[in-house]
KELOGU-948062 format. One record per residue (C-alpha): residue in three letters; x, y, z. Coordinates in steps of 0.2 Angstrom, whole numbers, padded with zeros to 4 digits, always signed. Layout:
BEGIN
ALAXYZ/...
***
This chain:
BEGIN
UNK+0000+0000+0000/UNK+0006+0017-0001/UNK+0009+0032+0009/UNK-0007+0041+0006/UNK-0019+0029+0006/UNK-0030+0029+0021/UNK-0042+0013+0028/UNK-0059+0011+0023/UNK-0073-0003+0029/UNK-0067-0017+0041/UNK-0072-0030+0026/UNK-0063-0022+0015/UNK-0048-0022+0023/UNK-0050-0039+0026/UNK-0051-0045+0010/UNK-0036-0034+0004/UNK-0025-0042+0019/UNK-0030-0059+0011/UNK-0028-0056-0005/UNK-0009-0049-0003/UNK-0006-0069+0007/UNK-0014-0076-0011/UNK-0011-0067-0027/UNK+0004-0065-0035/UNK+0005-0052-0053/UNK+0008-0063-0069/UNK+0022-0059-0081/UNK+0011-0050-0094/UNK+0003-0032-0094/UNK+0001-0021-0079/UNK-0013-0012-0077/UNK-0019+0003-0063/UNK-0038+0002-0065/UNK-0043+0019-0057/UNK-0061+0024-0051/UNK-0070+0039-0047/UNK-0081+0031-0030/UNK-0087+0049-0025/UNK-0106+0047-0022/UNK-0112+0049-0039/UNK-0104+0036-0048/UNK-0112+0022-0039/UNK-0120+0014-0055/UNK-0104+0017-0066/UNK-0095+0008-0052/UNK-0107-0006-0053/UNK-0105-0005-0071/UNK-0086-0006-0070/UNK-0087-0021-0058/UNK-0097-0032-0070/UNK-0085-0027-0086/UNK-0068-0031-0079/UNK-0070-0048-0082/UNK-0070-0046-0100/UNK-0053-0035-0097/UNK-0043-0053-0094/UNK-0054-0061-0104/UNK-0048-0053-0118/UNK-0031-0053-0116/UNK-0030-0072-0112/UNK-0024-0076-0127/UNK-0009-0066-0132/UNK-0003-0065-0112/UNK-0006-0063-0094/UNK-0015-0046-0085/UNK-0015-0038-0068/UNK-0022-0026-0061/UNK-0020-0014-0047/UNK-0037-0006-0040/UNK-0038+0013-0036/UNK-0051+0020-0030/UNK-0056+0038-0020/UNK-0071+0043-0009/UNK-0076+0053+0003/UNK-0066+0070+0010/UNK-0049+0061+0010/UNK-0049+0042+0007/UNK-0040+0036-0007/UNK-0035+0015-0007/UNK-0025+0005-0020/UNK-0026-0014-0019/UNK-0012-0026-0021/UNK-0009-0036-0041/UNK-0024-0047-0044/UNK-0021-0057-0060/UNK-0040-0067-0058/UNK-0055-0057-0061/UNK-0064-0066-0048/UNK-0052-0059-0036/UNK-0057-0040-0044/UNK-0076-0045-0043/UNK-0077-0050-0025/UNK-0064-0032-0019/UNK-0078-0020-0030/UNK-0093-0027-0024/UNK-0090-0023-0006/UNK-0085-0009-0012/UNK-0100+0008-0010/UNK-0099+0024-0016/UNK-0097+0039-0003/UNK-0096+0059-0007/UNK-0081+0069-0007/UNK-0072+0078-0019/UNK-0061+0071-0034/UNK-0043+0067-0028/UNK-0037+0063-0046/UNK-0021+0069-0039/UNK-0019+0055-0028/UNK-0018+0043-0044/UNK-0008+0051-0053/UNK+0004+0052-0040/UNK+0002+0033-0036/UNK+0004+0028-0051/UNK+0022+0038-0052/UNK+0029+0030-0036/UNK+0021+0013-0043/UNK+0029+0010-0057/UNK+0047+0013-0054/UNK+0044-0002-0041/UNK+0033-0013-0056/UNK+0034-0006-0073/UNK+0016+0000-0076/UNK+0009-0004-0095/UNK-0006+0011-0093/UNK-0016+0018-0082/UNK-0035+0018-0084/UNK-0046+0031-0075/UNK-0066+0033-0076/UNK-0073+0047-0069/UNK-0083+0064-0073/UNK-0079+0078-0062/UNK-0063+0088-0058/UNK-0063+0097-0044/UNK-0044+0101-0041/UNK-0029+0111-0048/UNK-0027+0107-0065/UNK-0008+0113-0065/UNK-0002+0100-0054/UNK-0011+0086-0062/UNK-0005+0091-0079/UNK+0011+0092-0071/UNK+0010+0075-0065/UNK+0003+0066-0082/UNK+0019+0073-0089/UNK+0030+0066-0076/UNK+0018+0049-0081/UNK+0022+0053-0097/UNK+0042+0053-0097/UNK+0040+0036-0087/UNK+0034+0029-0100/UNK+0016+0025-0092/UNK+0001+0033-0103/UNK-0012+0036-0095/UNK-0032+0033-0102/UNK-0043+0044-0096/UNK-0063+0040-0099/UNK-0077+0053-0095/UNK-0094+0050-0092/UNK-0102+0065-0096/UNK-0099+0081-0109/UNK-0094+0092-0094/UNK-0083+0104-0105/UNK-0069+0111-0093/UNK-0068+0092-0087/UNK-0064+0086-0105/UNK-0052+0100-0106/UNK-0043+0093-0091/UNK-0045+0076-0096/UNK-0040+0077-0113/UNK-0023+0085-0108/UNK-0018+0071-0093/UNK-0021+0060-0110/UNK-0010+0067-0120/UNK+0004+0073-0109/UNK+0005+0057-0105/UNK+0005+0049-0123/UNK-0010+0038-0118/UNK-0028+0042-0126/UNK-0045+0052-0121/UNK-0062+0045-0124/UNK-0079+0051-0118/UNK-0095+0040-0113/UNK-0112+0042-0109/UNK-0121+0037-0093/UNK-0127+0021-0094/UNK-0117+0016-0109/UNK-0109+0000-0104/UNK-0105-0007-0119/UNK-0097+0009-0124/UNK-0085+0007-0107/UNK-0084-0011-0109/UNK-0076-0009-0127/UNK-0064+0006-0121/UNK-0059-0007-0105/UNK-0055-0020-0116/UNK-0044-0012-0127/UNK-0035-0005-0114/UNK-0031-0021-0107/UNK-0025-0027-0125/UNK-0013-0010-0125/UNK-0007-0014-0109/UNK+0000-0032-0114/UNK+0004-0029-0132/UNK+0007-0013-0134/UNK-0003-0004-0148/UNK+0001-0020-0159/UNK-0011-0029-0150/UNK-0025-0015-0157/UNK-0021-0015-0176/UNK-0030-0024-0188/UNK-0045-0026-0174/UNK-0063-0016-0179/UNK-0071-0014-0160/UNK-0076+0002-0158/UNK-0064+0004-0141/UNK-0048+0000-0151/UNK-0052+0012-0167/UNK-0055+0025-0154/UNK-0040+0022-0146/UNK-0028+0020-0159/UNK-0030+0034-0168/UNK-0023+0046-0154/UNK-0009+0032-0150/UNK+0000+0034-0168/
***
């Protein structure tokens, strides 16, 4: 765990105790699957929780995935789990897992992703989320500190907030990753970003070309 990340739920620290006895990160992609979990994202969060599945899924055959869970609530509580290469694993974290209001601390995973990766090369950073409430100075600064250390960062918002986009689309591409939007409810949407994601994050931009999804086409075009 790091510095800054405070304790949550007794159950939720349970599991995560657990899971750092039992899980061990595969020798393929690395992955830092970041969440917005202020109150209003409670349905996206459900959302996310049934589509994660598909992100190893679809990566199965051309190499292993793990993911890191980040996720921030309430005034000051921001968690990161250890490396889970099994989705049920993923599942069985998110679902105990509720949304709490607070403001954005997009910060916070920008700057855990930074003192991550040094320790475990990250493949890319995913973050979901529709509101930014912070100073947009130091998080560009960070995405381009992300950016130099070679971990791109894929920004998704839910929404058409345009100051947020602005914000967003610049932690994208200071960071040589890519920005896409999404609207509420649109799971398949999501579901196609996430999974091309995952692809990126095990083979490289590679691993997109040649494939017609919606998510990879999107993503693509802002990674050459």
């Amino acid at each position: 765990m790091t510095n800054n990340l405070v304790s949550t739920s007794t159950e939720v620290d349970s599991f995560l105790a657990e899971l750092s006895g039992r899980t061990s990160a595969s020798s393929g992609g690395r992955l830092i699957f970041a969440l917005d979990a202020t109150a209003s994202r409670q349905p996206t969060w459900d959302t996310a929780c049934k589509l994660q599945a598909d992100m190893f899924r679809e990566t199965g055959a051309i190499g292993g995935l793990s993911v890191q869970l980040v996720y921030y609530r309430g005034l000051t509580e921001c968690r990161a789990s250890r490396w889970i290469s099994q989705p049920r694993q993923l599942t069985s974290l998110m679902e105990q897992i509720l949304c709490r209001g607070g403001p954005t601390q997009i910060g916070k995973v920008l700057a855990h992703a930074k003192r991550e990766t040094p320790i475990l090369k990250i493949s890319a950073l995913v973050f979901v989320g529709d509101a930014m409430e912070e100073n947009p100075d130091i998080l560009i600064r960070d995405a381009a500190e992300l950016g130099h250390l070679g971990v791109p960062a894929f920004v998704f918002q839910e929404g058409a907030n345009r100051s947020v986009e602005q914000v967003f689309r610049q932690i994208a591409s200071l960071s040589h990753g890519a920005y896409c939007r999404f609207d509420a409810g649109a799971a398949k949407q999501l579901g196609e970003l996430l999974k091309a994601v995952a692809l990126f994050a095990v083979g490289g931009v590679a691993a997109l070309e040649g494939r017609n999804d919606a998510g990879s086409v999107r993503l693509i075009g802002q990674l050459k």
